[in-house]
C-alpha positions, 0 to 999 in steps of 0.5 A, spaced: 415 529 295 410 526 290 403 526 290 398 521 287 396 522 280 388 524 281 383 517 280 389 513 281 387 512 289 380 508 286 383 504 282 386 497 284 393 495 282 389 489 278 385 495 273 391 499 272 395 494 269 389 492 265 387 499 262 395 500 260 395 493 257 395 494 249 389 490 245 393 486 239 391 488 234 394 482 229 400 481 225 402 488 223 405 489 216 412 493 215 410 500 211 416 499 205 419 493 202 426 492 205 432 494 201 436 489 203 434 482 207 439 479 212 437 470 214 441 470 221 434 465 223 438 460 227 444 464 229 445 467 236 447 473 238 451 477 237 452 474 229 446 477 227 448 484 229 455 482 226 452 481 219 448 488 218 454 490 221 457 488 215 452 489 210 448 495 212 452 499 207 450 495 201 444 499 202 443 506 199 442 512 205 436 512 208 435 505 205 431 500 209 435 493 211 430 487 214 434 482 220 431 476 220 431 473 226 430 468 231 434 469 237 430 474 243 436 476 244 437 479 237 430 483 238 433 488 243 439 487 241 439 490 234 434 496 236 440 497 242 445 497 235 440 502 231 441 506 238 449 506 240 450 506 231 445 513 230 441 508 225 434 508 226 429 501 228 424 502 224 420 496 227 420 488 229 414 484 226 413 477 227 414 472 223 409 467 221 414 460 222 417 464 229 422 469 229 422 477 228 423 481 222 427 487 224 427 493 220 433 498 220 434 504 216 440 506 215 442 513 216 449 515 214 
C-alpha cells in the first residue's frame, strides 16, 4: 500500500507542478571545446547518428564530439545512442539560429 508523502496533501496539483518546474537559467555554455564537430543541421534522423557513428572514432579517447542538429528527433535520439554504444552524452545546448549542439565523449 502506498502513502502519501507528508506535505503532499496541502499542496494543489497546480503548486506541485510549479515548484518541481526549473527556473531557466539562460543558454548554457559547453564545459570543453569539442574535439571534433559534426554539421547534420537540416538532415533527419537517423543520419545524424549515422554520421557520429562513423566518425566518433577520429577522436581520441575520452575526446569530446559535438553533433549538430536541428531535427528533435536527434535530441533523444543521440543520448539513447550514448546509452546502447556505452559512450557518455555530456550535454545538449541550444544553438543561437536553432537547433542543439550535442556533445558526446567517447569512452572506447
Amino acid at each position: 500500500m502506498w502513502r502519501r508523502r507528508a506535505g503532499d496533501a496541502r499542496r494543489s496539483p497546480e503548486a506541485a507542478q510549479t515548484a518541481a518546474r526549473p527556473e531557466p537559467a539562460g543558454p548554457v555554455q559547453p564545459a570543453e571545446p569539442p574535439a571534433l564537430t559534426i554539421d547534420a543541421l537540416g538532415r533527419k534522423c537517423p543520419i545524424p547518428i549515422i554520421m557520429l557513428a562513423e566518425r566518433i572514432n577520429q577522436v581520441a579517447m575520452g575526446g569530446v564530439v559535438a553533433v549538430l542538429a536541428d531535427d528533435p528527433a536527434a535530441f533523444t535520439d543521440v543520448p539513447a545512442w550514448c546509452r546502447l554504444k556505452s559512450h557518455e552524452h555530456v550535454g545538449s545546448y541550444e544553438l543561437p539560429q536553432g537547433g542543439w549542439s550535442i556533445h558526446v565523449r567517447r569512452n572506447y
